[in-house]
C-alpha positions as a printed NumPy array, in Angstrom:
array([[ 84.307,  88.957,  65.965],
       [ 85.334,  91.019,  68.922],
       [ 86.008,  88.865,  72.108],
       [ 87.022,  90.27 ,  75.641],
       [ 88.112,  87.765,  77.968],
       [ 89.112,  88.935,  81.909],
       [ 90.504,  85.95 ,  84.011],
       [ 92.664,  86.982,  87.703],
       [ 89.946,  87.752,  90.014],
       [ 89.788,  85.552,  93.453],
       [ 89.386,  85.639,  96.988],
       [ 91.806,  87.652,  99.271],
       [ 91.392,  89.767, 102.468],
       [ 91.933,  93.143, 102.844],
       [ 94.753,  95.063, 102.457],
       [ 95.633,  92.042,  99.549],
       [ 96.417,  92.499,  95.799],
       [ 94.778,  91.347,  92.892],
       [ 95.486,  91.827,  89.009],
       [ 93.286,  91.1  ,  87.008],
       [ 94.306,  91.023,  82.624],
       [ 91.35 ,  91.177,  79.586],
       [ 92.924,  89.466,  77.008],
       [ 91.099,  90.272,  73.698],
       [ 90.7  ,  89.429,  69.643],
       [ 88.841,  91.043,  66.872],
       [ 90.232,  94.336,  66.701],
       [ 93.232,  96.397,  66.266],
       [ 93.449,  96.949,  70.219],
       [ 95.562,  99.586,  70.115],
       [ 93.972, 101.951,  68.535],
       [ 90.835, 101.646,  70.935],
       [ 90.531, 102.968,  74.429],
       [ 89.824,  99.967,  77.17 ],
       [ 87.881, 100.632,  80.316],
       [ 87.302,  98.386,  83.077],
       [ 84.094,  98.452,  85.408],
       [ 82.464,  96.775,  88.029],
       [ 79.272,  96.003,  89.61 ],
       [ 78.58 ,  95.711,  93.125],
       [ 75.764,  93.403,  94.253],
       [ 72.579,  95.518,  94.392],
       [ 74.118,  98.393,  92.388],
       [ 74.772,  99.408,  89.041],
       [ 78.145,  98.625,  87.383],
       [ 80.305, 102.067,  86.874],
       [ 83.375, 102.782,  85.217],
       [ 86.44 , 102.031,  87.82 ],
       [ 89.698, 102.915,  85.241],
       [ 90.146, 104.178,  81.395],
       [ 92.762, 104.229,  79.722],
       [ 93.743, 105.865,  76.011],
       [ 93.955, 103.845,  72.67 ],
       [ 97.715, 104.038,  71.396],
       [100.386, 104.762,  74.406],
       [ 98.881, 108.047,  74.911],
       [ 99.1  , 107.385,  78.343],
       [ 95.581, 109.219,  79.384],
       [ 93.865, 107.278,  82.161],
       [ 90.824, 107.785,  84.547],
       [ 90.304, 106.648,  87.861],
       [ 87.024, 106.381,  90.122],
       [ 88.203, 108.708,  93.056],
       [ 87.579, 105.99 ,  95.64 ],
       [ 90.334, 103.514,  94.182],
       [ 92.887, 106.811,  92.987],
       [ 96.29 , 105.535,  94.364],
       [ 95.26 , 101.955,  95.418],
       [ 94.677, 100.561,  91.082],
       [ 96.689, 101.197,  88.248],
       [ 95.504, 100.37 ,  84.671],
       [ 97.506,  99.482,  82.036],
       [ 98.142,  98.257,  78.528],
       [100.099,  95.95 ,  76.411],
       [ 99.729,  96.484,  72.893],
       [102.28 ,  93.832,  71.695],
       [ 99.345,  91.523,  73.644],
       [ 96.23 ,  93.023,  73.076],
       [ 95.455,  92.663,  76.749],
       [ 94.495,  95.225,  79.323],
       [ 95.042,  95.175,  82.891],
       [ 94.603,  96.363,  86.238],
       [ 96.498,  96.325,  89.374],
       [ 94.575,  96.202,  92.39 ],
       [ 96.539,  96.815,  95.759],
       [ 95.089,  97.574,  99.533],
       [ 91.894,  96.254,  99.057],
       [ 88.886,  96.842, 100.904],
       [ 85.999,  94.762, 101.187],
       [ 83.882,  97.632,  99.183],
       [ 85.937,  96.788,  96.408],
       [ 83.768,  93.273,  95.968],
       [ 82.109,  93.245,  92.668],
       [ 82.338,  91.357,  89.6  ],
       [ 85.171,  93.239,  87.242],
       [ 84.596,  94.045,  83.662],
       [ 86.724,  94.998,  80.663],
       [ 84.576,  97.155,  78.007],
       [ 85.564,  98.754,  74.694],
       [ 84.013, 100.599,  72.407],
       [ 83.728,  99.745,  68.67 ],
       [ 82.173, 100.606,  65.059],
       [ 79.45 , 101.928,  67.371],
       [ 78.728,  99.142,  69.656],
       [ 79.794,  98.337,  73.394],
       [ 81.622,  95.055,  74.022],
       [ 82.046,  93.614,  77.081],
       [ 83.588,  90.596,  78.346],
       [ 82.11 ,  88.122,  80.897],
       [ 83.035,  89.705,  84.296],
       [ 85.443,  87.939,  86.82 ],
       [ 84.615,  88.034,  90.675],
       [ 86.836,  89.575,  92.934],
       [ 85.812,  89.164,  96.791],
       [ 87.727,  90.988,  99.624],
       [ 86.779,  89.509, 102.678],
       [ 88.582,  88.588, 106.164]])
């Protein structure tokens, strides 16, 4: 059975850094492309980062964090992270990892991350 598990999120003010890691079981990881999203109270969750199965080193980034987060992969771990620096207060939302599988989305439970002063 597939499991995603995030864990790293927190409080922090802005300008701060968070990363946050997915650790996950059930699947060859690397040969599946990870995304992480997030959803902003009163709005629907969208897609934040992507990155490629294998080390093809393809990645997507939402333009509004482009240059602040990084996403990244450790196949050795089967965990996927991301690297959150200068945030801003818009960045509050509860984080996601997401894969998809043998047809079906998986998702893991969300971790908050609040950027306040």
């Amino acid at each position: 059975q597939i499991h995603l598990v995030e864990s790293g999120g927190g409080l922090v003010h802005p300008g701060e850094s968070l990363r946050l890691s997915c650790a996950t079981s059930g699947f060859i990881f690397s040969n599946f492309y990870m995304d992480w999203y997030r959803q902003r109270p009163g709005e629907e969750r969208e897609r934040v980062a992507y990155i490629g199965a294998y080390t093809s080193g393809s990645t997507y980034y939402l333009d509004s964090v482009k240059g602040r987060f990084t996403i990244s992969r450790d196949n050795a771990k089967n965990t996927v992270y991301l690297q959150m620096n200068s945030l801003k207060p818009e960045d509050t939302a509860v984080y996601y990892c997401h894969t998809y599988n043998a047809q079906r989305h998986y998702w893991g439970q969300g971790t908050q991350v609040t950027v306040s002063s």
